[in-house]
C-alpha positions as CSV (number, residue, x, y, z in Angstrom):
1,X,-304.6,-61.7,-135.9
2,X,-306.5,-58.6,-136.7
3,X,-304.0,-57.8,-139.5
4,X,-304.5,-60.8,-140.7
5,X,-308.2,-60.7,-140.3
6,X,-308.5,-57.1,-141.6
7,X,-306.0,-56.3,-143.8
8,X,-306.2,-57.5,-147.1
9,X,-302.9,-56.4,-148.0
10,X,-301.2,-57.6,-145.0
11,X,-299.9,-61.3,-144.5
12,X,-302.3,-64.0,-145.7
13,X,-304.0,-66.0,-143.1
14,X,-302.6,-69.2,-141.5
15,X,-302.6,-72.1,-143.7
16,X,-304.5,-75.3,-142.1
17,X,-304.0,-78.6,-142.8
18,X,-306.7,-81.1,-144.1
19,X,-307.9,-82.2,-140.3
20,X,-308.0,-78.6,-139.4
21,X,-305.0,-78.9,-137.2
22,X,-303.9,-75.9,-136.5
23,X,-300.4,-76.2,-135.2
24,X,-299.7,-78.7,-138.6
25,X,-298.3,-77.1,-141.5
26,X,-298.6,-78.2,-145.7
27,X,-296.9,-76.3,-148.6
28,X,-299.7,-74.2,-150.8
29,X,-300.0,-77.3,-153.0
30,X,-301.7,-79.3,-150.4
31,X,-303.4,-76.4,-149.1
32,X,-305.4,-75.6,-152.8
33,X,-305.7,-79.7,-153.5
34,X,-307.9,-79.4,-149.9
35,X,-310.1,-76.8,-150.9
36,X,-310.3,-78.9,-154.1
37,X,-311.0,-81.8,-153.1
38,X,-314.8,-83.2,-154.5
39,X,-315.4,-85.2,-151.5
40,X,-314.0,-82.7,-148.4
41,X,-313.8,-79.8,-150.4
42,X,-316.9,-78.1,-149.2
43,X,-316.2,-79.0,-145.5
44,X,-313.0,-78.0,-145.7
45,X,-313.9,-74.4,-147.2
46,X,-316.3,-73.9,-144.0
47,X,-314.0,-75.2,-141.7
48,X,-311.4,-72.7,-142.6
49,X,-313.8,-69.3,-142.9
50,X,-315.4,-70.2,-139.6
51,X,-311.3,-70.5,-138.8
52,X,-310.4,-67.5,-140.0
53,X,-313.8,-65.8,-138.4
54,X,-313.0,-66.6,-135.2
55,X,-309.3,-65.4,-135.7
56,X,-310.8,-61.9,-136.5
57,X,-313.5,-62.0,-133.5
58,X,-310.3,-62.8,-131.0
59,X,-308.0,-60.1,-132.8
60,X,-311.1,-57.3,-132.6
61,X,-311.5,-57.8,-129.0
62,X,-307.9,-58.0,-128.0
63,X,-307.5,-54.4,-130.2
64,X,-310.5,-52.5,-128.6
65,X,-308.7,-54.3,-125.1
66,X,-305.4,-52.5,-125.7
67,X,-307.1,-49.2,-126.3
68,X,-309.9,-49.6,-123.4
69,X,-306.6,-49.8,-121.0
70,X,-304.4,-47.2,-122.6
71,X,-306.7,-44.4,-124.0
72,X,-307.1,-42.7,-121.1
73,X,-303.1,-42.4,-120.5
74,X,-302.1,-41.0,-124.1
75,X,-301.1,-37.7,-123.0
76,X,-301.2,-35.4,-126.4
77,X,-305.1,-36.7,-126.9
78,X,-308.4,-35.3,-125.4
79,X,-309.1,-37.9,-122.8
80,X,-306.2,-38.3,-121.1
81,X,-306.7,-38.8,-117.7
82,X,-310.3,-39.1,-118.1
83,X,-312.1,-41.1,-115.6
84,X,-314.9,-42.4,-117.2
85,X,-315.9,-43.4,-121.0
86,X,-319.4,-42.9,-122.6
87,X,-322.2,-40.5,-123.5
88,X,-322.3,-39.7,-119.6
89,X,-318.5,-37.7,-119.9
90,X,-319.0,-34.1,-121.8
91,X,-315.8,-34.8,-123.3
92,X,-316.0,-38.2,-124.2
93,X,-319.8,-37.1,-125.8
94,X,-318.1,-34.2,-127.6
95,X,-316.0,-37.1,-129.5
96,X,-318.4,-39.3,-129.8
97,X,-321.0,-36.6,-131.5
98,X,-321.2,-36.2,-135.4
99,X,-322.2,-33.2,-137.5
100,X,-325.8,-33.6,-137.3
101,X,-326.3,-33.7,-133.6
102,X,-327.1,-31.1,-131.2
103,X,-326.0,-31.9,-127.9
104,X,-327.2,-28.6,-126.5
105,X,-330.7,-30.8,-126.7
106,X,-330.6,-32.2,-123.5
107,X,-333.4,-35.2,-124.3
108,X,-331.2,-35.9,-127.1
109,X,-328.3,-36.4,-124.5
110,X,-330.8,-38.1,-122.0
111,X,-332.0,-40.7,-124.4
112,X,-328.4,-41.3,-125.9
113,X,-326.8,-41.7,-122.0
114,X,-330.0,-44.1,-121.3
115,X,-329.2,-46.5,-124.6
116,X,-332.7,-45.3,-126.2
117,X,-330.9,-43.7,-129.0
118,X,-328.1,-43.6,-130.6
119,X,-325.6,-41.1,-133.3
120,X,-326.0,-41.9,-136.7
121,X,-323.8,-44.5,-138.0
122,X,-323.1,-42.9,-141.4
123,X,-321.7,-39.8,-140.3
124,X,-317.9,-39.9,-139.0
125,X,-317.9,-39.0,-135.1
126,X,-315.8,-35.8,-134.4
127,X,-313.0,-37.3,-132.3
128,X,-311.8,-38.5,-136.0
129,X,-310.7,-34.9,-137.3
130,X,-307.7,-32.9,-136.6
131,X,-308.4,-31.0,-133.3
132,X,-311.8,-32.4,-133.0
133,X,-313.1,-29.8,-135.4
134,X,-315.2,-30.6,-138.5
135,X,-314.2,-29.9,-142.2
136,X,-315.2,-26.7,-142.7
137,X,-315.4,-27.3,-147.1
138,X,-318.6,-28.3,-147.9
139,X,-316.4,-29.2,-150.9
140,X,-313.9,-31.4,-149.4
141,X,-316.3,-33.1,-146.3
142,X,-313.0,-35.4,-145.1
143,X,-310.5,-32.6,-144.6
144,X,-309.0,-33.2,-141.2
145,X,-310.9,-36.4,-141.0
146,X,-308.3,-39.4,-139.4
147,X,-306.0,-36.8,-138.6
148,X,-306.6,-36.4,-134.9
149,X,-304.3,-37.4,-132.6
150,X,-306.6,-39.2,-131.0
151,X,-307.0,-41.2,-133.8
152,X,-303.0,-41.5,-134.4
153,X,-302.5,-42.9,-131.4
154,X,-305.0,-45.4,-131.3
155,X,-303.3,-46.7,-134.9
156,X,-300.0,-46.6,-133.2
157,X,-301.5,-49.0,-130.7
158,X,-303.0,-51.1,-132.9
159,X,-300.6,-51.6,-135.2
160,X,-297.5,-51.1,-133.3
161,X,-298.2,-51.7,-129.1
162,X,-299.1,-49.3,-126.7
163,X,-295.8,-48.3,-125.9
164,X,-295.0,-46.9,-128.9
165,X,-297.6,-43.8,-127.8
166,X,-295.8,-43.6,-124.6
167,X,-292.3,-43.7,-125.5
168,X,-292.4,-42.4,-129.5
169,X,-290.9,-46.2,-130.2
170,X,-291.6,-49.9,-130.0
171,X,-289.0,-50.4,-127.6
172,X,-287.1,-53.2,-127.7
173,X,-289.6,-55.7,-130.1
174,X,-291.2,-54.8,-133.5
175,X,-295.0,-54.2,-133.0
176,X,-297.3,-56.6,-134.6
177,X,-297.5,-54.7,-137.9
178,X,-293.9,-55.6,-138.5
179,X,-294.2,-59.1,-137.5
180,X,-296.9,-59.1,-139.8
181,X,-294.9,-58.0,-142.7
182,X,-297.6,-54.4,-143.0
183,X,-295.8,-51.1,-142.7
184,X,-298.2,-49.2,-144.6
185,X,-301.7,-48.4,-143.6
186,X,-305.0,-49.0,-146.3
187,X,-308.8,-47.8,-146.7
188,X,-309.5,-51.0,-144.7
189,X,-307.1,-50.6,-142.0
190,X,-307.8,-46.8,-141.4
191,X,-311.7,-47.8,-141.2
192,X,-311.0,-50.5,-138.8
193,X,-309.0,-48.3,-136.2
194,X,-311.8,-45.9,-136.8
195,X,-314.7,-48.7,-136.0
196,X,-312.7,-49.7,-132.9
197,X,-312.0,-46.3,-131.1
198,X,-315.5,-46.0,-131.5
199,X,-316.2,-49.3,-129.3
200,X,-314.1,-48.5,-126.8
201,X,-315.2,-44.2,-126.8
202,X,-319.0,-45.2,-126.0
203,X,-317.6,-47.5,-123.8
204,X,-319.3,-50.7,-125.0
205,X,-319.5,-54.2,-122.8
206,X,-318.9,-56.5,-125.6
207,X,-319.0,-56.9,-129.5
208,X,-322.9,-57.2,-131.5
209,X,-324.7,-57.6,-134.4
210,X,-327.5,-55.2,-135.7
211,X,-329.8,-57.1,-137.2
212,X,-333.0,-54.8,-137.7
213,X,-331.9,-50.8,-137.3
214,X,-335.8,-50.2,-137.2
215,X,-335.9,-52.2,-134.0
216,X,-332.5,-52.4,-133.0
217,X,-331.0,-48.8,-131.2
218,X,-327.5,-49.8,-130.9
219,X,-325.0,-48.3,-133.3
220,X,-324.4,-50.6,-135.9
221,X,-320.4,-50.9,-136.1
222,X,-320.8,-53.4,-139.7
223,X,-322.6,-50.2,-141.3
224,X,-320.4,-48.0,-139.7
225,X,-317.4,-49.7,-141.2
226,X,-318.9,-50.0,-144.7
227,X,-319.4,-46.3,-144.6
228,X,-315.9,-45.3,-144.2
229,X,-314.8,-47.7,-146.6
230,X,-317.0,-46.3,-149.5
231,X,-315.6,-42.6,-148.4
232,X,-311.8,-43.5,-149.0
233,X,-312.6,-45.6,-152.0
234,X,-314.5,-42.7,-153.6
235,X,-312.9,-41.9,-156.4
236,X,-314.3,-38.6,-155.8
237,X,-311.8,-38.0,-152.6
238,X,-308.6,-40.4,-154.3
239,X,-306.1,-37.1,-154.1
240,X,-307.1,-36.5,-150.4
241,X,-307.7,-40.3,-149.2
242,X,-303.8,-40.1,-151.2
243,X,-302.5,-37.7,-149.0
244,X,-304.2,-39.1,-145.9
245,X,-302.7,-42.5,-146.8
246,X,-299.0,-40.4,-147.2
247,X,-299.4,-38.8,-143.5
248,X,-300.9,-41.6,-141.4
249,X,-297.8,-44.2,-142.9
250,X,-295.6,-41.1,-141.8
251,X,-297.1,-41.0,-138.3
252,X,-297.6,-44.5,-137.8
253,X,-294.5,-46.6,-140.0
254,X,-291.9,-43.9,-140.1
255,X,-289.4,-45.6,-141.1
256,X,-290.5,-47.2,-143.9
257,X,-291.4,-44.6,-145.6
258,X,-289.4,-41.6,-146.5
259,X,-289.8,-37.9,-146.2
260,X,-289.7,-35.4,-149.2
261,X,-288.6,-32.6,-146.8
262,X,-286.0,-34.8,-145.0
263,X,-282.6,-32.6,-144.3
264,X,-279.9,-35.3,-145.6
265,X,-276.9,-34.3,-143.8
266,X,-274.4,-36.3,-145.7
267,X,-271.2,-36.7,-143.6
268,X,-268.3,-39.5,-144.9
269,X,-266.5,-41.8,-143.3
270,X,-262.7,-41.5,-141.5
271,X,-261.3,-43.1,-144.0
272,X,-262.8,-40.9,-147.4
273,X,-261.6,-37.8,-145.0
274,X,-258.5,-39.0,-144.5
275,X,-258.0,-40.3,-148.2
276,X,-259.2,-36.4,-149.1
277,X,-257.2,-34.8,-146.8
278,X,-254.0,-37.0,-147.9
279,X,-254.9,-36.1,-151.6
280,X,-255.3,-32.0,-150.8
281,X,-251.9,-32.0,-149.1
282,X,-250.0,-34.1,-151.9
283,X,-251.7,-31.6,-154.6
284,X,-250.4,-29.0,-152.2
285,X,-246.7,-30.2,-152.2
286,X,-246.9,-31.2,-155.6
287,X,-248.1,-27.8,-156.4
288,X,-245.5,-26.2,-154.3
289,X,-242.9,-28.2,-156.2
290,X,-243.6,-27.1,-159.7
291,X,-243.7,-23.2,-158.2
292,X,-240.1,-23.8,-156.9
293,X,-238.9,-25.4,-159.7
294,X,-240.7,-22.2,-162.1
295,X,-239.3,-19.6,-160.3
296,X,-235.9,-21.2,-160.8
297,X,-236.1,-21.5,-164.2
298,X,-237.5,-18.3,-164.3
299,X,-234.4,-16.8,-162.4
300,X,-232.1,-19.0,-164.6
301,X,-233.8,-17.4,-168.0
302,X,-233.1,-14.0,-166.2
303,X,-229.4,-14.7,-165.3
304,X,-228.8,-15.9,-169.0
305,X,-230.6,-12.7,-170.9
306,X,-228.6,-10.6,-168.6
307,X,-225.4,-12.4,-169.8
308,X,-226.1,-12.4,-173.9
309,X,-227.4,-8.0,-173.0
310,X,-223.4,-7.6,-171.4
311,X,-221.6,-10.1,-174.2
312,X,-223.3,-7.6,-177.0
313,X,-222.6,-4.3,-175.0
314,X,-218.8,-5.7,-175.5
């Protein structure tokens, strides 16, 4: 569900019949002649995006669930083995933290372990970029930035099971992503794993709404979201949100996608060495044969130059 829900190039969603059953199926004729239709046209339409709606709300919780339970047992990221999640764990406020804060202010860190404040939802937290430092080029702000490997594994999780951070594979059964038909990461995808290691980094009880930031202190995931979007759709950053797109499908779909550096070590099969071998040997006697058969014309042009030198000495 969440590819469906979140991916816009990923599979499309499921295709509901007229009475909204879900489990019925209708070709894409029937499907457009509903949505059509002047008299149920209109209820049909809401039926299926409040469909579709809760489809994403059931795939967004059951994606922050899968990390919740694994994140503290990936081994290669900051908080494995970590015993608690939060503002309240130095390391887990260290990820949590973006550029602007100053968690040396310990108000700051009172009022952001009491829920009275919260970081600021524009800025990227630092548990996103590689080694959990920030882009030191003022010129290029999102170098390093989904590169972490906290961040790696949570995509690997999400798109492909939790045991493919365990184990380096998806075991016995393709992850959801290949059910799904995606092996390839997007802007939207890459903001959405962002959004949801977020959740489950502060720890949060459930899924919410901000509805008035002026009132509201809770970080607003929806802005948060929209902000990473507009940073890997800025034209300004296309080359590097490129190259980020290039090393995440490595990590995370790698093999679909191939590797300019790969060592292609060739190799044939038994029968093209045997068929060689076969051919070197018969060029080998054939070769062999024509030397033979040289030299003994050679030695017969001898024998008869030395017979015409002793018929003229007579």
């Amino acid at each position: 569900m969440s590819l469906v829900a979140f991916f816009p190039n990923g599979p499309e969603p499921p295709v509901l019949g007229c009475e909204y059953d879900g489990g019925r199926e209708v070709g894409t004729r029937d499907f457009l002649q509903s949505i059509l239709d002047a008299d149920h046209g209109i209820t049909f339409r809401e039926n299926l995006v409040t469909a579709i709606q809760k489809g994403r709300g059931i795939a967004r919780t059951d994606d922050s669930n899968a990390l919740s339970t694994h994140i503290c047992h990936w081994k290669r990221s900051p908080t494995y083995k970590l015993e608690a999640l939060g503002w309240g764990n130095q390391t887990c406020a260290s990820l949590l933290a973006t550029e602007s804060m100053d968690l040396a202010d310990e108000e700051l860190l009172e009022q952001l372990r009491d829920g009275i404040t919260e970081a600021p939802c524009k800025e990227p937290f630092r548990g996103l970029y590689l080694n959990s430092q920030f882009s030191d080029d003022p010129i290029n702000p999102i170098k390093g930035l989904f590169r972490s490997q906290l961040f790696i594994d949570a995509a690997k999780t999400v798109m492909n099971g939790p045991g493919c951070v365990k184990t380096g594979r998806s075991g016995g059964s393709r992850g959801k992503a290949a059910k799904g038909g995606v092996s390839s990461v997007n802007a939207e995808s890459i903001a959405y794993i962002a959004m949801i290691l977020r959740f489950v980094l502060r720890n949060e009880e459930k899924w919410y709404r901000v509805v008035d930031s002026e009132v509201d202190a809770r970080f607003d995931y929806d802005q948060f979201y929209i902000e990473l979007l507009t940073a890997l759709e800025e034209p300004l950053f296309e080359a590097e949100a490129k190259d980020l797109i290039t090393f995440l499908n490595l990590e995370i779909f790698p093999h679909s996608h191939a590797r300019p550096n790969r060592i292609r070590t060739g190799g044939s099969t038994l029968r093209q060495r045997a068929e060689a071998a076969r051919a070197l040997a018969s060029l080998s006697t054939e070769g062999s044969s024509n030397s033979t058969t040289a030299a003994a014309a050679a030695a017969d042009e001898e024998t008869s130059n030395r017979d015409v030198g002793t018929n003229g000495a007579a």
